[in-house]
C-alpha positions as CSV (number, residue, x, y, z in Angstrom):
1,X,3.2,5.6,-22.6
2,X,-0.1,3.8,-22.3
3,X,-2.2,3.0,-19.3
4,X,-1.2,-0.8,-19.1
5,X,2.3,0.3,-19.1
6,X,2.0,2.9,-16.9
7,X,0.1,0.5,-14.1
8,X,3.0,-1.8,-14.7
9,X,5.7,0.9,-13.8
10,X,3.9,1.6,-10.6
11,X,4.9,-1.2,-8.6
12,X,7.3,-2.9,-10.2
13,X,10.1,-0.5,-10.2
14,X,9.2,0.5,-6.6
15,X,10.0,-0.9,-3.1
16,X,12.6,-1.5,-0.2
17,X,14.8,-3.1,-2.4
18,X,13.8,-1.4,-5.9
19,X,13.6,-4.3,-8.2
20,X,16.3,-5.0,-11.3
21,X,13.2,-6.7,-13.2
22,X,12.2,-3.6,-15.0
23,X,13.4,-5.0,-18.3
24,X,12.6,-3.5,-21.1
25,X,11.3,-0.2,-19.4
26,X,14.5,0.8,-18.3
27,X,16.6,0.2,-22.0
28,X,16.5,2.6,-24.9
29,X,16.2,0.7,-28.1
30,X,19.6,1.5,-30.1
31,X,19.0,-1.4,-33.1
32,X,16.3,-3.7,-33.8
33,X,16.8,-5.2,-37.0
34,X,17.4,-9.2,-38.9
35,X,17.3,-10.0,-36.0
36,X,20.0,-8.3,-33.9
37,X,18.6,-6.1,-31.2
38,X,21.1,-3.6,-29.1
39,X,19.7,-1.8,-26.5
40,X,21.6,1.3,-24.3
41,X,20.5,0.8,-20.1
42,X,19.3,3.5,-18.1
43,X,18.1,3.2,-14.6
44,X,18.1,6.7,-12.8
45,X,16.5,6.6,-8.6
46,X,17.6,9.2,-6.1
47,X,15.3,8.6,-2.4
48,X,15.5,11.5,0.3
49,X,14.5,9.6,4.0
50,X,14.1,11.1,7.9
51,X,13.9,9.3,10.8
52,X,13.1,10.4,13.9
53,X,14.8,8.1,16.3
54,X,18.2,6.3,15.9
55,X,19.2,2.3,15.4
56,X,23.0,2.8,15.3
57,X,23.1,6.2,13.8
58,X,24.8,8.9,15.6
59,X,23.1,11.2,14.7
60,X,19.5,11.8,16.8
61,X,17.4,12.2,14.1
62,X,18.9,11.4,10.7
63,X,18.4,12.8,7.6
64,X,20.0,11.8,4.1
65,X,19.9,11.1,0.5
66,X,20.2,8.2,-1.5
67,X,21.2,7.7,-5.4
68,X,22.2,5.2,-7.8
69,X,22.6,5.3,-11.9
70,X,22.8,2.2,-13.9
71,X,23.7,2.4,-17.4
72,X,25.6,0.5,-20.2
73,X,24.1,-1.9,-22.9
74,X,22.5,-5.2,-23.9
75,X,21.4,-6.7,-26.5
76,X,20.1,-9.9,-28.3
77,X,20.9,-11.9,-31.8
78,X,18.6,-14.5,-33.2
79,X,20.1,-17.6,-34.8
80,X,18.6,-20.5,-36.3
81,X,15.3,-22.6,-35.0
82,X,14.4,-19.7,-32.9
83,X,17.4,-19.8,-30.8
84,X,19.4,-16.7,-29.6
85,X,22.6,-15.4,-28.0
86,X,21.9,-12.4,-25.5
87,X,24.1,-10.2,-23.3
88,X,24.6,-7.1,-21.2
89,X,27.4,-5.1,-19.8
90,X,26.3,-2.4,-17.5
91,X,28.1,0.1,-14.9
92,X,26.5,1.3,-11.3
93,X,27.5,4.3,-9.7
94,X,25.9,4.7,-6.2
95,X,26.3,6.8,-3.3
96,X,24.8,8.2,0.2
97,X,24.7,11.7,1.5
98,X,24.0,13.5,4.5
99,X,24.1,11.8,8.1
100,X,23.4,8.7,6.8
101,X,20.4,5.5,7.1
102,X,19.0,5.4,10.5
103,X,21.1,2.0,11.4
104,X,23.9,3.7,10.7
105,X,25.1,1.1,8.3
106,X,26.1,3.7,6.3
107,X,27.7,7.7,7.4
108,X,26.8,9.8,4.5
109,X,30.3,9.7,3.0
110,X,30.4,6.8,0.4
111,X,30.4,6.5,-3.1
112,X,31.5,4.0,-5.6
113,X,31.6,3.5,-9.3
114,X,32.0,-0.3,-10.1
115,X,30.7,-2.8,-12.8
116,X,27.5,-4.6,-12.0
117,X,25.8,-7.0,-14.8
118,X,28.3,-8.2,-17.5
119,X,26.4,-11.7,-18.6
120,X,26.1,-13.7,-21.6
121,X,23.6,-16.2,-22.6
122,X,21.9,-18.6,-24.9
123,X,18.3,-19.7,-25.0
124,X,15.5,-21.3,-27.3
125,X,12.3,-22.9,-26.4
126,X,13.1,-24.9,-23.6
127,X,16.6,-23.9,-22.5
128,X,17.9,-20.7,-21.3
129,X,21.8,-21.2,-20.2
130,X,23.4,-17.9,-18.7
131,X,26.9,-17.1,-17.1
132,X,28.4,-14.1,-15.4
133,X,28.1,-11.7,-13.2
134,X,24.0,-10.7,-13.2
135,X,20.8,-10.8,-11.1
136,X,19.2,-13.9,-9.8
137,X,15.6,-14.5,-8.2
138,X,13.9,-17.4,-7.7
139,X,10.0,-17.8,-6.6
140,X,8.7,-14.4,-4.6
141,X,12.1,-13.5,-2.9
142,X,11.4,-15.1,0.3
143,X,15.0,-16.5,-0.2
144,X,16.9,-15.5,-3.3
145,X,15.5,-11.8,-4.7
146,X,19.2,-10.8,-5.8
147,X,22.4,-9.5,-3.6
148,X,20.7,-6.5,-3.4
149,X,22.3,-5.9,0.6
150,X,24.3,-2.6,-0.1
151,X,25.9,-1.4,3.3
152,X,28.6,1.9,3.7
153,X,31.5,2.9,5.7
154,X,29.3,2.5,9.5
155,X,30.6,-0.8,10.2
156,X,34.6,0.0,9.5
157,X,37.1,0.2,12.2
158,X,35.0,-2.6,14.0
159,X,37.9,-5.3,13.1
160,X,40.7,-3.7,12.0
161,X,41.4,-3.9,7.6
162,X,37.4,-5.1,7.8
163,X,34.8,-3.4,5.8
164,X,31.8,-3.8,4.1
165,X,31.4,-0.7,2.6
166,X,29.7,-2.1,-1.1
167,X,29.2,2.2,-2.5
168,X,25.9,2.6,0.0
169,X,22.2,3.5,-1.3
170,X,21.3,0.9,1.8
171,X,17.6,1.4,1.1
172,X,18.0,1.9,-2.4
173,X,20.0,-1.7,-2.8
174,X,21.9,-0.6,-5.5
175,X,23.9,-3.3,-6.9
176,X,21.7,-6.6,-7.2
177,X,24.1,-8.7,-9.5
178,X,26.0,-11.4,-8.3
179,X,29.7,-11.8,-8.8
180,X,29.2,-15.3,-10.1
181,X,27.0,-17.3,-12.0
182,X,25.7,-20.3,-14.2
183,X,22.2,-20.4,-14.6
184,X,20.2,-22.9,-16.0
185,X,16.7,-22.8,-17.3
186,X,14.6,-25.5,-18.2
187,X,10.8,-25.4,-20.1
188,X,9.1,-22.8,-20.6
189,X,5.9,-20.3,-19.8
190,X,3.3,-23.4,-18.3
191,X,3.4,-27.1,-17.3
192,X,6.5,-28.0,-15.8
193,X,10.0,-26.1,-15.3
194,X,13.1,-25.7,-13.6
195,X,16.1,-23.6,-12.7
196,X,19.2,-25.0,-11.9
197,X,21.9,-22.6,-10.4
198,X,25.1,-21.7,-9.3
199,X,26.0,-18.2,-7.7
200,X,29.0,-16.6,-5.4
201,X,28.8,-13.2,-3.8
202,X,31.7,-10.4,-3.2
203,X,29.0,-9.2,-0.8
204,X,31.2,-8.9,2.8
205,X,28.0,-8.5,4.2
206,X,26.8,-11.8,2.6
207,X,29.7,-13.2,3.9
208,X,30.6,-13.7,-0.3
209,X,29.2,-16.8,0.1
210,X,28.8,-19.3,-2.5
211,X,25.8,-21.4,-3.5
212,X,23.9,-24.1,-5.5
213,X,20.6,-25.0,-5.8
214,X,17.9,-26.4,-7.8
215,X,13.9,-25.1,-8.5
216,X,11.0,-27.0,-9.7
217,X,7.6,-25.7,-10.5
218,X,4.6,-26.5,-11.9
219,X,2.6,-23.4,-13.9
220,X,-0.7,-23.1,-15.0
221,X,-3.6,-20.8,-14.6
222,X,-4.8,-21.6,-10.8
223,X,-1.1,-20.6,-9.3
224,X,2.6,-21.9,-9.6
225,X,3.8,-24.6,-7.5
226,X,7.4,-24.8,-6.5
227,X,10.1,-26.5,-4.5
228,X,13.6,-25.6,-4.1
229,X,16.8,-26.8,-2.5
230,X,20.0,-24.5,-2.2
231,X,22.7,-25.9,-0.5
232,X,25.9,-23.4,1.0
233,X,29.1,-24.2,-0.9
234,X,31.3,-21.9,1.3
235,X,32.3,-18.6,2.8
236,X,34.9,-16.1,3.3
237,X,36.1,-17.2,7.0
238,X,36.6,-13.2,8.4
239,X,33.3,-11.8,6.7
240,X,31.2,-15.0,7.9
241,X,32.9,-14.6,11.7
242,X,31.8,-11.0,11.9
243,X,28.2,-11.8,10.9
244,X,27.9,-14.5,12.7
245,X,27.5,-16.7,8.7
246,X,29.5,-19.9,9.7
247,X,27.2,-21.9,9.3
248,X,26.4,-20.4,5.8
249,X,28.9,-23.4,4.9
250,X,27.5,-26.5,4.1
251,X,23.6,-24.8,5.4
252,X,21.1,-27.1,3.7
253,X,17.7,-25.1,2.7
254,X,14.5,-26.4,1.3
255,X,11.1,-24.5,0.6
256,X,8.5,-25.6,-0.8
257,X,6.2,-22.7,-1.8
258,X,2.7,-21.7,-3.9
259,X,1.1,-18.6,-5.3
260,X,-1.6,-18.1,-7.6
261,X,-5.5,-17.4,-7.5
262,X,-6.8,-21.2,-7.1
263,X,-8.4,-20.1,-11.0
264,X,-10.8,-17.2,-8.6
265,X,-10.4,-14.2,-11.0
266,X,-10.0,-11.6,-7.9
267,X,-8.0,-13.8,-4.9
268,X,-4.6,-13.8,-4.3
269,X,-3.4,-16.7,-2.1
270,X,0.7,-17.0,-1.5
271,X,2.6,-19.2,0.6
272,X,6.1,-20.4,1.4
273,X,7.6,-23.1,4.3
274,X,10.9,-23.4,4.4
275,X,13.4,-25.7,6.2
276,X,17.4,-25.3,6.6
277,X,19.7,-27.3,8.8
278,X,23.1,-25.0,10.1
279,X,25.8,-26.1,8.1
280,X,28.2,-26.2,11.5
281,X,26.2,-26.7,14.3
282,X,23.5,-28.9,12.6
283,X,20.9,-27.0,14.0
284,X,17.2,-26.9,12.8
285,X,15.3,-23.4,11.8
286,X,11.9,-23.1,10.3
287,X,10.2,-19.9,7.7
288,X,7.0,-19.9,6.9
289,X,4.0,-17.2,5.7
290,X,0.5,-17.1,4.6
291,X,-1.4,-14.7,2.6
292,X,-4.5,-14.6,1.2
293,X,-6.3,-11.4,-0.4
294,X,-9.3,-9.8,-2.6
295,X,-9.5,-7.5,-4.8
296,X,-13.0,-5.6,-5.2
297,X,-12.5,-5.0,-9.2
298,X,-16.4,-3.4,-9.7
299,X,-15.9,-0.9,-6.6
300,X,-14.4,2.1,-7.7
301,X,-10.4,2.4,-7.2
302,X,-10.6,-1.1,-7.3
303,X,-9.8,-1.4,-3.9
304,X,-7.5,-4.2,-2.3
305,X,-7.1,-6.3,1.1
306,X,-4.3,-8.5,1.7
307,X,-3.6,-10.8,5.1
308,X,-0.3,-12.3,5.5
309,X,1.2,-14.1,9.0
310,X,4.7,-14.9,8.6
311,X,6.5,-17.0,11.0
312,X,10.7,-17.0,11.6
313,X,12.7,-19.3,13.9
314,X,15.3,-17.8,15.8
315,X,18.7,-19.3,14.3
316,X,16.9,-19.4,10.9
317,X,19.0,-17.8,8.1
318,X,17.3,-15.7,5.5
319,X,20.0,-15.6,3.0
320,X,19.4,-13.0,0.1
321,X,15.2,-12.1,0.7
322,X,14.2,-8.7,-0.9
323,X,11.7,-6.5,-2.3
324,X,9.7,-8.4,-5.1
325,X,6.1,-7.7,-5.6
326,X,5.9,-4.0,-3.4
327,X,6.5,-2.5,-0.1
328,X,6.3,-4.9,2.4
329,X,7.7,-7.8,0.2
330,X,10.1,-8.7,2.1
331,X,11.3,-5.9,3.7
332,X,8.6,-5.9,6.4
333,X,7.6,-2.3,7.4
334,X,10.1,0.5,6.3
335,X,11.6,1.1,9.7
336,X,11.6,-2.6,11.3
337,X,13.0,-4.6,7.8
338,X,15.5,-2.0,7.2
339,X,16.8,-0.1,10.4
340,X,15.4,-1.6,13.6
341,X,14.6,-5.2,13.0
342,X,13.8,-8.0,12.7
343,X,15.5,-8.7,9.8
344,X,13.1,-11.4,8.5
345,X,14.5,-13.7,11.6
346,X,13.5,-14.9,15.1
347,X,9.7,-13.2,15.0
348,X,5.9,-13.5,14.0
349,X,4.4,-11.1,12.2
350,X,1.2,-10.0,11.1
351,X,0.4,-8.1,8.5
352,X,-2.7,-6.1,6.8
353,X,-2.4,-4.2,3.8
354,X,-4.6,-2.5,1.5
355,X,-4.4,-0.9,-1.9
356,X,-6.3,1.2,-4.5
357,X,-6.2,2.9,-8.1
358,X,-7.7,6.0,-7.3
359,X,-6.2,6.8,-11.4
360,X,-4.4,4.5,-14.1
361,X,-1.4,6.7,-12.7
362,X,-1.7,7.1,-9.0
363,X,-1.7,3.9,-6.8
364,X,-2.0,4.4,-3.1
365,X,-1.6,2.2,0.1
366,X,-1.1,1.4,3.6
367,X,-0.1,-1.2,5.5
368,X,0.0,-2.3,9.7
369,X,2.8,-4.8,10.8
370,X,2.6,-6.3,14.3
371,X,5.9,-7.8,15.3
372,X,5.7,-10.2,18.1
373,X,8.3,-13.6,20.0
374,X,11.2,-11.3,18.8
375,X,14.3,-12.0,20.3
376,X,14.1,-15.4,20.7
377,X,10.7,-15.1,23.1
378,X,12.1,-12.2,25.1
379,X,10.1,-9.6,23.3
380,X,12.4,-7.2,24.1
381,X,12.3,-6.3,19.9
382,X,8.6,-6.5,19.6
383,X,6.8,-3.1,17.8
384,X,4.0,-2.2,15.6
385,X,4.1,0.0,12.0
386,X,2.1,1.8,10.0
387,X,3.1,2.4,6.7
388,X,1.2,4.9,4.0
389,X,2.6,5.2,0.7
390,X,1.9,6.2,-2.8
391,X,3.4,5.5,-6.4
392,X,2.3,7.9,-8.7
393,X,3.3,7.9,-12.6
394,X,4.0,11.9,-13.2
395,X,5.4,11.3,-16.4
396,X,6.1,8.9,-19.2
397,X,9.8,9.0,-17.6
398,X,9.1,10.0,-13.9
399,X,7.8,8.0,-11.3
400,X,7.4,9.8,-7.6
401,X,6.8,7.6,-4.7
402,X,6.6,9.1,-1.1
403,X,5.8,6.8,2.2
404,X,5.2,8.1,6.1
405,X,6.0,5.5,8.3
406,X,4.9,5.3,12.5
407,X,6.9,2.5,14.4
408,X,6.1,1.8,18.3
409,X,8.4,-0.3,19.9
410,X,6.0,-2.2,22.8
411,X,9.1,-1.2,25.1
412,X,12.2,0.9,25.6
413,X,14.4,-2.3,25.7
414,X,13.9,-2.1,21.9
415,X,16.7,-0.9,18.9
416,X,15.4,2.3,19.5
417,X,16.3,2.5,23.3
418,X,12.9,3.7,24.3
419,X,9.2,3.3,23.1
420,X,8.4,6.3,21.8
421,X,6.6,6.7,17.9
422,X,9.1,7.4,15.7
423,X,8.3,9.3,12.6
424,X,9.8,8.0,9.2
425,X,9.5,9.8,5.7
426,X,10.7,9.0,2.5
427,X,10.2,9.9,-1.1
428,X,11.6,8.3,-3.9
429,X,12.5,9.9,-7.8
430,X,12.7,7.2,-10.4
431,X,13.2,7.7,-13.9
432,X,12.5,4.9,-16.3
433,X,13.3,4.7,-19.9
């Protein structure tokens, strides 16, 4: 494996919701000739996590483990005038162990073997048409990163004949595919492009909603500019009553959104606004963030800084955010975007990370979340986090990534029911082929 690939593995494979975008590092090439190419999937991550307080966990101080496997094939055959037919059929088998996450979404007792992409497609220069059950992300995952919201057996017995047990790995998000889809692509690596898309969840948590929506953006060298409307089709009446996703039903969501280095070889500016009216009540609720960042390529390590200040209405909807581009995207720190909250809703953030390559195998970080006007203004949610992490590339099939995190809650009205420091630890195994 060399260097390039190895700094593309850490980082990409990593995070709160462990990206599906590893491509062609996670398939073992099978055949590769006259143009037909079959290749056998792999994707192997097991994560061990602590907490020291409770958000819905029985248990005082949690500990357990989390696994998933994905494996099956795909595969590609070329046709005429550079167009080609492509394909995949893969298998998940998840499961958690131990007491279970700190929210308690999940006990320690599941596990579930169930199909997860099976998708075919047809593309050529300028049009890639896909069906089927498979992953969808749009933009940086502010609002559609994949239904990669696994929960377990902690919410059964709530409503009788109600769960939303999905084979848990919470952190891990195992399964990412949606059960339904058309996906349309339009243009190609620059200029102007655009997805048009259809997609229905079997996620209960998701209240399996169903979806439509159209992107536009504009690529060149300076950045990506984008806009995209998604507009709620419908929902499964229980699942949407016991999340509170009514007005997932007719909800009307518009972003417009840029990313890119304004053509200055070491910045990094991102931003996103977003817009959605409820679907039932009518009701207005506005998104937004801004980051900007530097990186110092002639220091040694070439060292990092990022600021982001992201802003949530309370009412606004989220719909299916996750990890994208690394820890804190968008699961904002470790214990407050996946056990205590907020849940990328009803707060202001601020954020300041940094990052360095202290080896082309060993990249290190930490990052500081303030979380304020949680709660709809109460504050009764507001905290600060520290996160310090590491990905380091052990092997040409072994990544090992292990984070500490320190949450505060500003008071002991919090999730956590007092405002001590809790203590998080995880470390993550994840074998790439």
């Amino acid at each position: 494996m060399n260097s390039k690939m190895k700094r593309r593995l850490s980082g990409v494979l990593l995070g709160a919701a462990i990206a599906a975008a590893s491509g062609t590092a996670s398939a073992y090439n099978l055949v590769n000739e006259d143009g037909t190419e079959l290749n056998f999937d792999l994707e192997l991550i097991a994560g061990y996590f602590s907490s020291q307080e409770t958000y819905g966990n029985a248990e005082s101080k949690p500990n357990w483990t989390e696994v998933y496997a994905k494996y099956g094939f795909s595969g590609s055959k070329a046709l005429s005038n550079g167009a080609a037919v492509y394909g995949a059929a893969n298998v998940l088998s998840s499961g958690t162990f131990g007491d279970g996450d700190a929210a308690g979404l999940t006990t320690g007792d599941e596990s579930e073997t169930e199909i997860e992409d099976l998708y075919a497609g047809f593309r050529n220069d300028m049009v890639d048409f896909s069906i089927g059950r498979q992953n969808v992300t749009i933009g940086d995952g502010f609002l559609l990163n994949g239904d990669s919201l696994n929960m377990g057996e902690g919410l059964d017995g709530i409503v009788p004949g109600f769960s939303a047990n999905r084979g848990g790995a919470y952190w891990l998000a195992a399964r990412k595919a949606f059960d339904k889809t058309a996906v349309l692509k339009v243009g190609g690596d620059s200029g102007l492009r655009s997805d048009i898309f259809w997609i229905e969840s079997d996620n209960p948590a998701q209240a399996s909603v169903e979806l439509a929506g159209i992107n536009v953006e504009h690529i060149s060298e300076k950045g990506t500019f984008g806009a995209m409307y998604i507009e709620g089709q419908g929902v499964d009446a229980t699942e949407a009553s016991f999340f509170g996703y009514e007005g997932r039903d007719g909800q009307e969501t518009l972003s417009l959104r840029y990313q890119g280095n304004a053509g200055v070889e070491n910045l990094f500016l991102s931003a996103e606004y977003v817009t959605q009216e409820n679907g039932v009540t009518g009701a207005d609720a506005d998104a937004w963030y801004a980051e900007a960042g530097w990186t110092f390529a002639d220091m040694p390590w070439s060292p990092s800084v990022n600021y982001r200040y992201t802003s949530y209405d309370n009412g606004y909807d989220p719909l299916f955010f996750g990890f994208n581009r690394g820890y804190g995207t968008w699961f904002q720190g470790e214990v407050a975007g996946n056990y205590a909250g907020p849940f990328g809703t009803d707060s202001n953030i601020h954020y300041l990370g940094a990052t360095a390559h202290p080896t082309e195998t060993l990249t290190v970080g930490a990052m500081y979340f303030d979380f304020s006007d949680t709660n709809n203004g109460a504050g009764t949610n507001d905290a600060n986090e520290i996160n310090i992490w590491a990905e380091w590339v052990a092997a040409d099939h072994l990544i090992i990534s292990p984070l500490i995190g320190f949450y505060t809650p500003d008071g002991a009205s919090s999730t956590q029911g007092n405002d001590d420091t809790n203590t998080y630890f995880q470390v993550l195994a994840i074998v790439p082929f």
